[in-house]
KOLLUM-25054 format. One line per field, with one value per residue: x, y, z of N, C-alpha, C in turn; residue number from 0; residue in three letters; chain. Coordinates in pm, whole numbers. Atoms other than C-alpha are relative to their C-alpha. Layout:
% residues N
n_c1 <- (X, ...)
n_c2 <- (Y, ...)
n_c3 <- (Z, ...)
ca_c1 <- (X, ...)
ca_c2 <- (Y, ...)
ca_c3 <- (Z, ...)
c_c1 <- (X, ...)
c_c2 <- (Y, ...)
c_c3 <- (Z, ...)
n <- (NUM, ...)
res <- (ala, ...)
chain <- (A, ...)
% end
This chain:
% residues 292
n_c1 <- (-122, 68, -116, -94, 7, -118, -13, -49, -158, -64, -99, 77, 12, 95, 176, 20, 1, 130, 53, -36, 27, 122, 57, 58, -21, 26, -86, 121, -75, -94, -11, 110, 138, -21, -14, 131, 97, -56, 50, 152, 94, -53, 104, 190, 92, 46, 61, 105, 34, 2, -67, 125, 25, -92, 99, 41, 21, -90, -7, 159, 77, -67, -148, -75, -97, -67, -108, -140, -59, -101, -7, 38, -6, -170, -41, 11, -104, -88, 37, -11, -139, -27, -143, -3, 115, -103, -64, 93, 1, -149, -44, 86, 47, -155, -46, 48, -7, -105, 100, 151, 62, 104, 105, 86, -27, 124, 47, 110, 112, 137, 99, 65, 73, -57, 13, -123, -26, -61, -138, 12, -157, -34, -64, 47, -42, -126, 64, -107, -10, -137, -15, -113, -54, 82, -26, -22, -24, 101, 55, 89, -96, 72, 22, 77, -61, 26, 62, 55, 129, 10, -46, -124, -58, -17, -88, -10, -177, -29, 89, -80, -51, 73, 6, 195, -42, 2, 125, 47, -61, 133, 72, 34, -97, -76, -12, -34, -76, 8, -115, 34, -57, -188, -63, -18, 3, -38, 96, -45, 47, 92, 39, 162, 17, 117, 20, 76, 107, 24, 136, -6, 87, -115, -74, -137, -126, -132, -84, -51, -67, 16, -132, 16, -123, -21, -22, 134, 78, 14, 187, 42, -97, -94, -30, 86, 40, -129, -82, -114, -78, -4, -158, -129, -25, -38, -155, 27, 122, 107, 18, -13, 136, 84, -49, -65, -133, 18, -4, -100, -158, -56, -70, -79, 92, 105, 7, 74, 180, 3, 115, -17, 116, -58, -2, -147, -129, -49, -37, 89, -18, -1, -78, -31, 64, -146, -46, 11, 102, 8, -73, -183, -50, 45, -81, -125, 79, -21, -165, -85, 65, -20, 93, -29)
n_c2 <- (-74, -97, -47, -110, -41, -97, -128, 29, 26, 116, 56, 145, 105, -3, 16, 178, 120, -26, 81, 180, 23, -42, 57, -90, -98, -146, -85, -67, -92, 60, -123, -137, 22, -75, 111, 124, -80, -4, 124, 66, -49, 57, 166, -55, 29, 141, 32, -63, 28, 177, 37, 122, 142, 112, 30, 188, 13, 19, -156, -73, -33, -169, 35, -13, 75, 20, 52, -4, -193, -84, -72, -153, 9, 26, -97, 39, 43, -63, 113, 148, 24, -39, 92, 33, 139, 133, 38, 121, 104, 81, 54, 65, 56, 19, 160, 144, -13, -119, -113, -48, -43, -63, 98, -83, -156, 4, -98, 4, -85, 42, -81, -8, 82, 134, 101, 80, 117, 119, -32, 142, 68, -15, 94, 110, 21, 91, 71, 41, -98, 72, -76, -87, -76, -118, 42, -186, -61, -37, -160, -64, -154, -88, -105, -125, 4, 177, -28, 120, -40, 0, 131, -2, 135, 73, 70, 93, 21, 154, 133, 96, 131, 146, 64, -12, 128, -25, -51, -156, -79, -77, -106, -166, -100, -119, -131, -121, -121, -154, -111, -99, 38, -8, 105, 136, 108, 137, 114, 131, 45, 129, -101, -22, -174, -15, -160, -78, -33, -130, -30, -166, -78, -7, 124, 29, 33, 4, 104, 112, 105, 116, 36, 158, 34, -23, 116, 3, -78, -108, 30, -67, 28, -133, 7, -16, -82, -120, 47, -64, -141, -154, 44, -38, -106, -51, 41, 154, 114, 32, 125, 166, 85, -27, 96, -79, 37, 151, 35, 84, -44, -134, -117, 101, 108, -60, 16, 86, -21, -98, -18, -85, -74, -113, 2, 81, -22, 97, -26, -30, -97, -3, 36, 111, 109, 76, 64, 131, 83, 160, 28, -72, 132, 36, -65, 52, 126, -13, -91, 103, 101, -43, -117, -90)
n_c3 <- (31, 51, 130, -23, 88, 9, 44, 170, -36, -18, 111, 63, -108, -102, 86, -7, -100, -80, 61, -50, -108, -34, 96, 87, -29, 43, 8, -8, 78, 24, 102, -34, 45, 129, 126, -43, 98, 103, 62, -19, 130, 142, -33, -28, 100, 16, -104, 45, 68, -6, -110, -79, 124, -75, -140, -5, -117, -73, -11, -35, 136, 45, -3, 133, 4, 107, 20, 87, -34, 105, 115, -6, -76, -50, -133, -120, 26, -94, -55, -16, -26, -111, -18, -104, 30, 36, -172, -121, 76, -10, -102, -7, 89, 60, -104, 44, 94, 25, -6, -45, 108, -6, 31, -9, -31, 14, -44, -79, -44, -70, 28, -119, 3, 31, -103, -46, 109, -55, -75, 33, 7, 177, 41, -19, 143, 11, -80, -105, -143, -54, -113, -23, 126, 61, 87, 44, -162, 90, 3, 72, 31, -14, 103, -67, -143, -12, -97, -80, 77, 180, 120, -12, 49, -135, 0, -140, -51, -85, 19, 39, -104, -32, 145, 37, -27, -149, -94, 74, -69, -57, 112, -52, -46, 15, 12, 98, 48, -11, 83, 109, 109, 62, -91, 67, -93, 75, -62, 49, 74, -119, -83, 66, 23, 51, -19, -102, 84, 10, -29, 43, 87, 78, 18, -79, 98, -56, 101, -57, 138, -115, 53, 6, 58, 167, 30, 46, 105, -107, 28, 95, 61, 50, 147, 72, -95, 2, 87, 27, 44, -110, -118, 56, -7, -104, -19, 6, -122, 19, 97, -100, -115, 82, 40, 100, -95, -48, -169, 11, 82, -61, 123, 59, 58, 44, 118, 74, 16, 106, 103, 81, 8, -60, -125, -47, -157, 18, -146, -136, 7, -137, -13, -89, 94, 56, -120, 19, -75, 19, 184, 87, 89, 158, 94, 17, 127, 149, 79, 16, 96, 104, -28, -86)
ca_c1 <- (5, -38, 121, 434, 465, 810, 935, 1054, 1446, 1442, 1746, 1558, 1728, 1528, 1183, 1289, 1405, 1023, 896, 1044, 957, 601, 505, 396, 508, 403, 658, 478, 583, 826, 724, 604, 240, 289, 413, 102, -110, 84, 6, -324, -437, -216, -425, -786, -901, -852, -987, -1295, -1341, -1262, -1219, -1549, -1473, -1302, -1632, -1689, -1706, -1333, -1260, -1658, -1844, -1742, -1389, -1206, -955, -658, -359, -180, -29, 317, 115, -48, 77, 480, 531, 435, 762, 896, 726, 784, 1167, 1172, 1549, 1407, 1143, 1448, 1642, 1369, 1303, 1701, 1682, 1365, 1353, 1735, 1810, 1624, 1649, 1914, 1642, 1291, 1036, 715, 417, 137, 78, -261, -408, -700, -1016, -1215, -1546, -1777, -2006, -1768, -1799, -1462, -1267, -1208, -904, -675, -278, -126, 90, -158, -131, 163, 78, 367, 431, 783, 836, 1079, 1113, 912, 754, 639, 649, 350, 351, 102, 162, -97, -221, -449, -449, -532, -820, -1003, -1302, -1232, -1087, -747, -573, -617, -377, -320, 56, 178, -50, 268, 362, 85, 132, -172, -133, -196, -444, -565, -475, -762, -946, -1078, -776, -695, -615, -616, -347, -358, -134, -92, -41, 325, 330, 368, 273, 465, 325, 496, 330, 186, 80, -329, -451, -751, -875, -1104, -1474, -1532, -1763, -1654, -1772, -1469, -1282, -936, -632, -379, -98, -21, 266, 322, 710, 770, 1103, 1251, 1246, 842, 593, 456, 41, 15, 178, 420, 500, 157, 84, 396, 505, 826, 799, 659, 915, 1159, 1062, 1119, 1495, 1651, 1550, 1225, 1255, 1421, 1161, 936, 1097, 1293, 1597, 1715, 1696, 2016, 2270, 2560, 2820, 3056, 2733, 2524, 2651, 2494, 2144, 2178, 1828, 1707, 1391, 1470, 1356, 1625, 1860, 2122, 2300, 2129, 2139, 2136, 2446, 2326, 2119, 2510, 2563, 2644, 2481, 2590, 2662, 3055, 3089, 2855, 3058, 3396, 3224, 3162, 3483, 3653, 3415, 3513, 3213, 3233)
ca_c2 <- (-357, -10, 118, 300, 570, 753, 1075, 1094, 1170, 829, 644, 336, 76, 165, 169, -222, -297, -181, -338, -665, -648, -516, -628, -268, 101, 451, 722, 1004, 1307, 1111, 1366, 1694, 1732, 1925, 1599, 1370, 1666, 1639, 1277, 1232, 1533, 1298, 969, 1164, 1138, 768, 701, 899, 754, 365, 350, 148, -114, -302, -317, -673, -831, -818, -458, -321, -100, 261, 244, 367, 159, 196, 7, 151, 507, 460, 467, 804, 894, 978, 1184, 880, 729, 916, 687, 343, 382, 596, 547, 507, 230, 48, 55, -126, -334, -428, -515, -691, -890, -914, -1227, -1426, -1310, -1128, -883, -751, -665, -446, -714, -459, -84, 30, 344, 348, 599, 524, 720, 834, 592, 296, 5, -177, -384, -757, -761, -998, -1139, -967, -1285, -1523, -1486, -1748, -2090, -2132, -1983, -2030, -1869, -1575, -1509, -1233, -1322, -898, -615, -368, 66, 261, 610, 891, 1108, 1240, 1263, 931, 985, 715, 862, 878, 516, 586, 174, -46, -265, -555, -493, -820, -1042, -1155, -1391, -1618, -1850, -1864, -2238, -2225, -2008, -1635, -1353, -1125, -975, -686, -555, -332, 11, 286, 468, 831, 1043, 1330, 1328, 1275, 1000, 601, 297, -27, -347, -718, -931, -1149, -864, -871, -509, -356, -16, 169, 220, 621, 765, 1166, 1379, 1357, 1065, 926, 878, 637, 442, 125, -42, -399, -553, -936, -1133, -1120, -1490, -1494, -1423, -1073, -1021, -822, -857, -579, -606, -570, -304, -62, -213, -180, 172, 356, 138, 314, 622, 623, 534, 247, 147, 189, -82, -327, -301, -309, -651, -531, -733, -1090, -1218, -1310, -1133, -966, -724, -1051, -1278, -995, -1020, -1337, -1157, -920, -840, -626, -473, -80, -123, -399, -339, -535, -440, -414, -44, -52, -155, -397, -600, -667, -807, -1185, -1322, -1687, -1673, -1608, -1996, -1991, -1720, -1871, -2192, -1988, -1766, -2120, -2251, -1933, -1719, -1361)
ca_c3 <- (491, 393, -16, 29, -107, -255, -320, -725, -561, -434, -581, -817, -580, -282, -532, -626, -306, -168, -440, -387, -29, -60, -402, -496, -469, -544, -658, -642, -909, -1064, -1416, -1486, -1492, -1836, -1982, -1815, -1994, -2304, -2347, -2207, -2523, -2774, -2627, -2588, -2984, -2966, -2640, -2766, -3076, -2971, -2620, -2487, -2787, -2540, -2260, -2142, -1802, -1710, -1841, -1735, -1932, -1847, -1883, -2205, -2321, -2604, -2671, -2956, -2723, -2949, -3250, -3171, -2884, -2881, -2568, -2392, -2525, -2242, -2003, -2124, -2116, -1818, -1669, -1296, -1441, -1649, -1305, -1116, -1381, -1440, -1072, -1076, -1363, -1500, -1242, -1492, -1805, -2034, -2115, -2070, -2273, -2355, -2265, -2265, -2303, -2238, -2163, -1919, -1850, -1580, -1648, -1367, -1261, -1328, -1067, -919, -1192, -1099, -853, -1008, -1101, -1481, -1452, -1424, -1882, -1804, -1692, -1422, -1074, -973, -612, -622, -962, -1121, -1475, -1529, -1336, -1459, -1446, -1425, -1484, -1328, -1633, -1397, -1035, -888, -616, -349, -515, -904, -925, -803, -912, -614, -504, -222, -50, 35, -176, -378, -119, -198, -508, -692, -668, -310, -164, -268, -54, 148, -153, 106, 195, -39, -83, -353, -521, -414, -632, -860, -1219, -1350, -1068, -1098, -911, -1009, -917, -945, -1169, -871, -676, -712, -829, -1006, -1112, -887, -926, -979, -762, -885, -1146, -1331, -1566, -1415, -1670, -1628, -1906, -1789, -1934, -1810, -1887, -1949, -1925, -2287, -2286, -2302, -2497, -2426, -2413, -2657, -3003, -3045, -3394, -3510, -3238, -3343, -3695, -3803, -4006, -3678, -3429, -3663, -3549, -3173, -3011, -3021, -2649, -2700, -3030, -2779, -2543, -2842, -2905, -3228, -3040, -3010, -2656, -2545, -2741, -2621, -2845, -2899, -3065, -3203, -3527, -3605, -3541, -3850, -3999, -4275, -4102, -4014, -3668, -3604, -3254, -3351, -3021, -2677, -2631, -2248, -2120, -1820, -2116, -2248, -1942, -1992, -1678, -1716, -2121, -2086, -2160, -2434, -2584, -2522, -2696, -3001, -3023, -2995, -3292, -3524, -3415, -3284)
c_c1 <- (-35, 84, 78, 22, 166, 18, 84, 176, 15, 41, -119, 23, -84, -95, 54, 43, -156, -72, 9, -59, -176, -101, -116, 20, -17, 118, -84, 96, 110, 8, -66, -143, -48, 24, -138, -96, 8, -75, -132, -78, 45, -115, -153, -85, -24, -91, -141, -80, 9, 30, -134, -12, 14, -88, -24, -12, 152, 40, -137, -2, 37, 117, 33, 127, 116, 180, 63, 86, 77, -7, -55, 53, 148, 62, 3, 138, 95, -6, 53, 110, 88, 106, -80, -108, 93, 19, -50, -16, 156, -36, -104, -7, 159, 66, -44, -32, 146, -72, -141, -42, -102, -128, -134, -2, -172, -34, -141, -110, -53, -95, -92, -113, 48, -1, 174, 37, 14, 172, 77, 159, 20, 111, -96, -32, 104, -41, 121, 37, 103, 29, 135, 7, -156, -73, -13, -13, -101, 58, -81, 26, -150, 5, -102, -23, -106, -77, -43, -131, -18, 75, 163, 79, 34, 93, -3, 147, 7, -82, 96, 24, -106, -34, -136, -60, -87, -159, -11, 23, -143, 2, -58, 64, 72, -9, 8, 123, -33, 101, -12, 36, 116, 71, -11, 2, 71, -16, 102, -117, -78, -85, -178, -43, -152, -7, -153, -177, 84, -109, -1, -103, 85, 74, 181, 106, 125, 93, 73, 78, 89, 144, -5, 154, 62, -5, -186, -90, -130, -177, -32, 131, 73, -10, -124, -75, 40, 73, 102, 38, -108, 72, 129, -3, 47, 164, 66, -4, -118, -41, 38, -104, -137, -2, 79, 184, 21, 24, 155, 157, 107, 102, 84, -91, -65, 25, -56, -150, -33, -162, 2, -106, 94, -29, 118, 70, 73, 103, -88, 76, 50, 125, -80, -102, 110, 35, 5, -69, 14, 46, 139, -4, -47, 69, 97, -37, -1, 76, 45, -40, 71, -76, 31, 109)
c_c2 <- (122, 6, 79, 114, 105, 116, -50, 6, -121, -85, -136, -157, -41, -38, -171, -46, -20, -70, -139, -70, -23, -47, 145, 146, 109, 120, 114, 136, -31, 81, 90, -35, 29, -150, -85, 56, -27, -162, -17, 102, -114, -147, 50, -51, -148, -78, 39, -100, -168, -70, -112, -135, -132, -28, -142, -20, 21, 166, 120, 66, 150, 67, -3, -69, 14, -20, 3, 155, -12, 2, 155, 103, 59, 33, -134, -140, 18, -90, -101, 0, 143, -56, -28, -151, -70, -18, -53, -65, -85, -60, -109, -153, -72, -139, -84, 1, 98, 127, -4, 52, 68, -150, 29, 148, 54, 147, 36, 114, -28, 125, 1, -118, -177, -44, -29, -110, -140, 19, -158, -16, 81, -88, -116, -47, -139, -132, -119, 94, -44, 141, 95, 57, 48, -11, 159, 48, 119, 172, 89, 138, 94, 128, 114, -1, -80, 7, -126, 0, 14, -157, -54, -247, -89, -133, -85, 12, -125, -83, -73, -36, -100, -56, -54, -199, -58, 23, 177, 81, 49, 105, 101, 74, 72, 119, 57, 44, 119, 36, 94, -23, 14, -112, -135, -74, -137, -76, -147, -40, -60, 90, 3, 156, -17, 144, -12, 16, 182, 60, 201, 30, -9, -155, 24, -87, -70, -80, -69, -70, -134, -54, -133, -62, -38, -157, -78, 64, 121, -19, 37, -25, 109, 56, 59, 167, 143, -68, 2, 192, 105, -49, 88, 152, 28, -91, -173, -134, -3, -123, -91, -4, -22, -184, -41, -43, -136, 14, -59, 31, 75, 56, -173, -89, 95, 35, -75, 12, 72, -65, 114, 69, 152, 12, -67, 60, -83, 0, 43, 156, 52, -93, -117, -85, -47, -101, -185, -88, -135, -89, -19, -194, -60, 37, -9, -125, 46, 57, -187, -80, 109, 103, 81, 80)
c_c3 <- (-86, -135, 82, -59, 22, -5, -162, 44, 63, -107, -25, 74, 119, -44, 45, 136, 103, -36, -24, 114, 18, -133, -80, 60, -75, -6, -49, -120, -106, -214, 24, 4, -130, -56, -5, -87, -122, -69, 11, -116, -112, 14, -7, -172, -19, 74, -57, -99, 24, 153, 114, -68, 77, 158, -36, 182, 52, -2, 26, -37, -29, 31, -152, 28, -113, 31, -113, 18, -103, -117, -46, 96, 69, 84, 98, 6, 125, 142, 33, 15, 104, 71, 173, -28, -53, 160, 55, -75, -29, 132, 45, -112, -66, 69, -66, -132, -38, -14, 79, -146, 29, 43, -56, 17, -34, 83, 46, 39, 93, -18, 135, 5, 8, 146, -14, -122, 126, 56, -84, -21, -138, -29, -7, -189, -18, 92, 88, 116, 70, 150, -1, -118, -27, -111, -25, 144, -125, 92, 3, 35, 50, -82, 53, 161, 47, 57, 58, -58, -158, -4, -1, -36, 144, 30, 144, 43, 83, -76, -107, 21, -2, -160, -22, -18, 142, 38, -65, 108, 59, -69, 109, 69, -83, -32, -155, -19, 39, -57, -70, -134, -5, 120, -35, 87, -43, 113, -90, -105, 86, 99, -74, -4, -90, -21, 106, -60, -39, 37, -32, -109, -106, -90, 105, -134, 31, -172, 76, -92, 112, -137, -4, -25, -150, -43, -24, -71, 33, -18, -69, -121, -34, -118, -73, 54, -49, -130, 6, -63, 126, 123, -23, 16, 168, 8, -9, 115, -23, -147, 41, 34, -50, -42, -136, 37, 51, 167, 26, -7, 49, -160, -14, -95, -79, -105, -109, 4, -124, -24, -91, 43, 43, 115, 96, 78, -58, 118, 87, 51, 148, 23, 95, -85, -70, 85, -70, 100, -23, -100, 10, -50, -122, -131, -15, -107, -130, -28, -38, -154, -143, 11, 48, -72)
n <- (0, 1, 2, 3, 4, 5, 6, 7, 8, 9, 10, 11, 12, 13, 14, 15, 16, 17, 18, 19, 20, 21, 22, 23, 24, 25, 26, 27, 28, 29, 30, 31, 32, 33, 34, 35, 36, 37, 38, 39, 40, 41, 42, 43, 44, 45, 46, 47, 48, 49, 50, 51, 52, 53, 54, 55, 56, 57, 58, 59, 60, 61, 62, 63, 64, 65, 66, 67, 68, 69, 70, 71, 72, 73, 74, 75, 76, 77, 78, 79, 80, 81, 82, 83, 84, 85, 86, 87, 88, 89, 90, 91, 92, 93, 94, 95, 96, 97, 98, 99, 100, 101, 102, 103, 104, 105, 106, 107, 108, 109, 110, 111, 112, 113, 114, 115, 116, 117, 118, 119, 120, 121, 122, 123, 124, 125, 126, 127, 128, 129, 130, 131, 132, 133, 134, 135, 136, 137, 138, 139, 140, 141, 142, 143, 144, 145, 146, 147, 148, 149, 150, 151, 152, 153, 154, 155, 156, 157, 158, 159, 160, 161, 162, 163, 164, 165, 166, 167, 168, 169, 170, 171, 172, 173, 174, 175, 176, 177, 178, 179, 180, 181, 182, 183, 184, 185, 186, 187, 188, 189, 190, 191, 192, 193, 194, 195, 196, 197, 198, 199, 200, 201, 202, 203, 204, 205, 206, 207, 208, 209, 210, 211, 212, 213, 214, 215, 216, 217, 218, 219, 220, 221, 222, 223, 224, 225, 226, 227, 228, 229, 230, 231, 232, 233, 234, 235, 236, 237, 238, 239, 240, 241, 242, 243, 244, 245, 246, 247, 248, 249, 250, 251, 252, 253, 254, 255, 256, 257, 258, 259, 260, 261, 262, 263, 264, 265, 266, 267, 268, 269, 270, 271, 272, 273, 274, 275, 276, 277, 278, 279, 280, 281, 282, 283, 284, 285, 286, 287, 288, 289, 290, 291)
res <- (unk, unk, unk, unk, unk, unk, unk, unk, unk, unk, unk, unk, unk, unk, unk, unk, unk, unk, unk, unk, unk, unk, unk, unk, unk, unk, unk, unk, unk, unk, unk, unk, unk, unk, unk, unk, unk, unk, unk, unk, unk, unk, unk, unk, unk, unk, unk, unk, unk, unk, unk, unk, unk, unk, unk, unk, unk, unk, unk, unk, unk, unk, unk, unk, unk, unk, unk, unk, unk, unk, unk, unk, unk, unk, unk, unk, unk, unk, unk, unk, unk, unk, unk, unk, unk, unk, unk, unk, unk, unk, unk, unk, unk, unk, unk, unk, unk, unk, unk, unk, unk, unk, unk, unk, unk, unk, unk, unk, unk, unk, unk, unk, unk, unk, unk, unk, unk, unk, unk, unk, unk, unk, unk, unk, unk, unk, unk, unk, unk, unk, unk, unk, unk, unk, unk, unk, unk, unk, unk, unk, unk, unk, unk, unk, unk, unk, unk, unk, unk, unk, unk, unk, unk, unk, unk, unk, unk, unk, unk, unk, unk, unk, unk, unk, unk, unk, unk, unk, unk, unk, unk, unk, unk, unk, unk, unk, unk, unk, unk, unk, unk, unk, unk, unk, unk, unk, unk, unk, unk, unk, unk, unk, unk, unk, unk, unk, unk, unk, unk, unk, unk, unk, unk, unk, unk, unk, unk, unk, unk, unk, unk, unk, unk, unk, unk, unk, unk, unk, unk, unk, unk, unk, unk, unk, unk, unk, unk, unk, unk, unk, unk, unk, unk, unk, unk, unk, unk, unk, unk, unk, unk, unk, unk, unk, unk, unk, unk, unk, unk, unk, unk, unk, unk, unk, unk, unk, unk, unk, unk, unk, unk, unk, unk, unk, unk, unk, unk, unk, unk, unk, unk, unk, unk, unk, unk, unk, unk, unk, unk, unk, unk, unk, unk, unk, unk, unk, unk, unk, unk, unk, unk, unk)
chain <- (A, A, A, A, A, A, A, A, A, A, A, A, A, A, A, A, A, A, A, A, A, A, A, A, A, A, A, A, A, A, A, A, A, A, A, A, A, A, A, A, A, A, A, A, A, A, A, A, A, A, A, A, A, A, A, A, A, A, A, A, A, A, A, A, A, A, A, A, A, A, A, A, A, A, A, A, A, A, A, A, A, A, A, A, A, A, A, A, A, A, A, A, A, A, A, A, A, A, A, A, A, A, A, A, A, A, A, A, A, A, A, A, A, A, A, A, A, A, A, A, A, A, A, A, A, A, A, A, A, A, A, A, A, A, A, A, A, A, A, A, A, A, A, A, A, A, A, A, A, A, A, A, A, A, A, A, A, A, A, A, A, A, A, A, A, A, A, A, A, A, A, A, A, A, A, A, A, A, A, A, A, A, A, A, A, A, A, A, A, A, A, A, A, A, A, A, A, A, A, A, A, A, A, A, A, A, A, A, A, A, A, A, A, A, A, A, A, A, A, A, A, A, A, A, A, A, A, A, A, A, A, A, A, A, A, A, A, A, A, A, A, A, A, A, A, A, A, A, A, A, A, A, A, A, A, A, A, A, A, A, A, A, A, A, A, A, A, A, A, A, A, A, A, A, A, A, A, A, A, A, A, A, A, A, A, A, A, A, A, A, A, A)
% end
C-alpha cells in the first residue's frame, strides 16, 4: 500500500479518515518553510551541543537527538497545537478518552552516513493492544525536506491491522516520506515506522511529537521536561497538552480541580475536550450530591 499523500487545504476529517484507514498520512506544506527555518535555528544550539548523548542501539549513532524544543525552542509551539493536528487527533483519539495528551516531543537529525533506525510500534511503551482503539497518534513535522536519500521517516501503510500479539507485518515493505519542509506525516501508534538511513551530503530535520490518551501515562515526563514557570509561558492549550489539566473535567466539575501552580488549566480550553462523552450521569450524580 503506497503513503498518501495530502494537499495542506485538505479539510482535517479526510487526513483522520486516511489515517484511520491507512494507518499513516502525509500532508504535504501544511506550514511555511520560514517557520520550519525558524525553529530548526531555535533547536540547532542544542542539537549541537547534546544531540548524540542519546546514541545507543535503538536511536544509532549519527542521529542528533533533543527533547526539551518547548524549553528552547518556542516557535515550535506552533506545531504541537497545530489546529489541523488537534482535529485529527479529536477524531482519532477522543472515542476513548476525554482528552489527549503530549507523550513525547523530540526533535530528530539524521546525519549523513546514518544507517536505517529499527522499524518498530511507539505504542508498544503500553502493555495492551486492544483492536480499534488508538493508544497515540505520533507527528512528525519536516524541518527540512524529507528525501528517499537523506532519511526521509519510513513508514509501513497498513501494518496497523496486525496486533502485535499476533503476527508482525512485512518489515520490507516500506516506503519513505518524501516531502518539503513545513510538511507533516502522522502515523497511528500501531503503525510500524522508522527514520531513514541518509545516504546525502546533507543532515535531515524533523520534530516529532507523539500524543497519548489523557488517561495514560505519557513517555516522557512533561512536568520535568517543561516545568511549571516555562509551561506558564506558552497558551493555555499548549499547558493542557503539556498535562497542566485534570483528565476528565468538564466546565460543571472543574471547580473541584483548583490548584495553585501558575501553569494550572483549570478549564479544558478546547471546546470538544468539554465534551462529556458518557460523564452527563456522573455530573447529574454530583449536581444532585451539592457539587458543581
Amino acid at each position: 500500500m503506497p503513503l498518501t499523500y495530502l494537499a495542506s487545504s485538505t479539510d482535517a476529517q479526510t487526513v483522520a479518515n486516511v489515517l484511520r484507514r491507512e494507518g499513516a498520512v502525509a500532508v504535504t506544506g501544511l506550514v511555511a518553510p520560514e517557520l520550519a527555518d525558524r525553529i530548526a535555528a531555535e533547536l540547532r544550539p542544542q542539537l549541537d551541543a547534546n544531540g548524540l548523548k542519546s546514541r545507543g542501539i535503538f536511536n544509532n549513532n549519527l542521529t542528533n537527538r533533543y527533547d526539551g524544543a518547548l524549553q528552547t525552542a518556542p516557535s515550535s509551539a506552533e506545531l504541537i497545537d497545530h489546529e489541523m493536528v488537534l482535529d485529527v487527533l479529536d477524531d482519532i483519539l477522543l472515542p476513548f478518552a476525554s482528552t489527549y495528551r503530549i507523550s513525547s516531543l523530540s526533535a530528530i537529525e539524521i546525519m549523513p552516513g546514518e544507517q536505517h533506525q529499527a522499524l518498530h510500534r511507539d505504542d508498544t511503551v503500553y502493555p495492551i493492544d486492544i483492536a480499534g482503539m488508538e493508544l497515540t497518534v505520533g507527528a512528525m513535522w519536516a524541518l527540512s525536506d524529507f528525501t528517499e536519500e537523506n532519511g526521509g521517516t519510513r513508514v509501513i501503510p497498513g501494518s496497523h491491522r496486525n496486533l502485535r500479539s499476533w503476527h508482525l507485518p512485512s518489515l520490507d515493505s516500506w516506503e519513505n516520506a518524501v516531502m518539503p519542509k513545513g510538511s507533516v506525516i502522522f502515523y497511528l501508534g500501531s503503525t510500524w515506522h522508522g527514520g531513514g538511513a541518509n545516504r546525502s551530503n546533507a543532515p535531515r530535520m524533523g520534530l516529532v511529537n507523539t500524543y497519548c490518551l489523557g488517561w495514560l501515562r505519557p513517555e516522557s515526563n512533561m512536568y520535568l521536561k517543561v516545568p511549571p514557570q516555562v509551561a506558564a509561558r506558552y497558551s493555555l492549550q499548549i499547558r493542557a497538552l503539556l498535562g497542566y489539566m485534570p483528565h476528565g473535567a468538564t466546565d460543571d466539575l472543574c471547580g473541584g480541580f483548583r490548584g495553585e501552580c501558575e501553569a494550572w488549566v483549570e478549564t479544558p480550553p478546547r471546546a470538544s475536550w468539554r465534551a462529556e462523552r458518557g460523564q452527563a450521569a456522573t455530573v447529574e450524580h454530583a449536581k444532585s450530591q451539592g457539587a458543581g
